[in-house]
N, C-alpha and C positions, 0 to 999 in steps of 0.2 A: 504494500500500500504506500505511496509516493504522497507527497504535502501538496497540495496547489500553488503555484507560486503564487506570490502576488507583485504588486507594482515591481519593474524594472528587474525582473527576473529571480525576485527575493524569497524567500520562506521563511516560516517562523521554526526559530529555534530552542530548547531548554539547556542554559549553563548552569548546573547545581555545583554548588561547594562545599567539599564536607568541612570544612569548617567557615565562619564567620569571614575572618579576614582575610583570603585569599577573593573573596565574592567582592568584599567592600575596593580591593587593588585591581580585579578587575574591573569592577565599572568606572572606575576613576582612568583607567584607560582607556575603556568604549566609547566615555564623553569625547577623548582624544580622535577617535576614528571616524572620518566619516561614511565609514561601510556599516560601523553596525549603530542600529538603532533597537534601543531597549525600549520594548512595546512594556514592561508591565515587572515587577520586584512580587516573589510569593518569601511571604513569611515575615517573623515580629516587623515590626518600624524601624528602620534602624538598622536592621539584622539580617536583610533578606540570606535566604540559603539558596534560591535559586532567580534565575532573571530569564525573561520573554524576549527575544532577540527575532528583529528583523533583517536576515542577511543572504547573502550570497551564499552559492555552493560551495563556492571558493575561499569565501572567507570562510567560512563552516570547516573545511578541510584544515586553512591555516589553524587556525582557534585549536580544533582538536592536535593537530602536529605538536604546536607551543603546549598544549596540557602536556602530552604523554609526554614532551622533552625537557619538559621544566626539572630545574635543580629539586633536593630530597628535601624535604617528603612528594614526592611525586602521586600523580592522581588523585589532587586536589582537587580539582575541579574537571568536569565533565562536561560533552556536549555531545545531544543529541536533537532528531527533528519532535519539532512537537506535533503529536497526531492529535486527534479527536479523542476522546474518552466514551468508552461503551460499556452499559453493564454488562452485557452478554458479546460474544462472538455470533455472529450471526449464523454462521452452519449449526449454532449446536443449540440457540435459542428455540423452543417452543412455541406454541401457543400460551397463552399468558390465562 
């Protein structure tokens, strides 16, 4: 299942952080880019643990590279596409 793009060939993205301050260094970067736009912060005020990113495939690929090559502790931070939410799988849903 593939995201739709949207404007200028972009998708939406989820970067979770497992901890705190790796999230707050990168969006203090993001503001720096102008590829990526943070559509949305989930979690306390303050504290998000994950952020809503509007970006390229490209940058999507860079982003993950910089994760997995970052100095220890390593896989801090994650990126993945953000899909839709369903309660069920559809082949295996029923009638209700």
């Amino acid at each position: 299942m593939s995201q739709a793009p949207t404007a200028q060939g972009k998708a939406r993205y989820l970067v979770h952080a497992a901890d705190g301050t790796p999230m707050t260094d990168f969006l203090a970067l993001a503001e720096t880019d102008p590829e990526i736009t943070v559509v949305d912060l989930i979690g306390p005020r303050g504290q998000p643990h994950t952020a809503v990113l509007e970006i390229s495939a490209e940058t999507a690929n860079r982003l993950a590279r910089q994760f997995r090559d970052a100095s220890p502790p390593s896989h801090q931070l994650t990126i993945e596409p953000d899909r839709p939410l369903s309660m069920f799988d559809n082949a295996a849903a029923g009638p209700i």
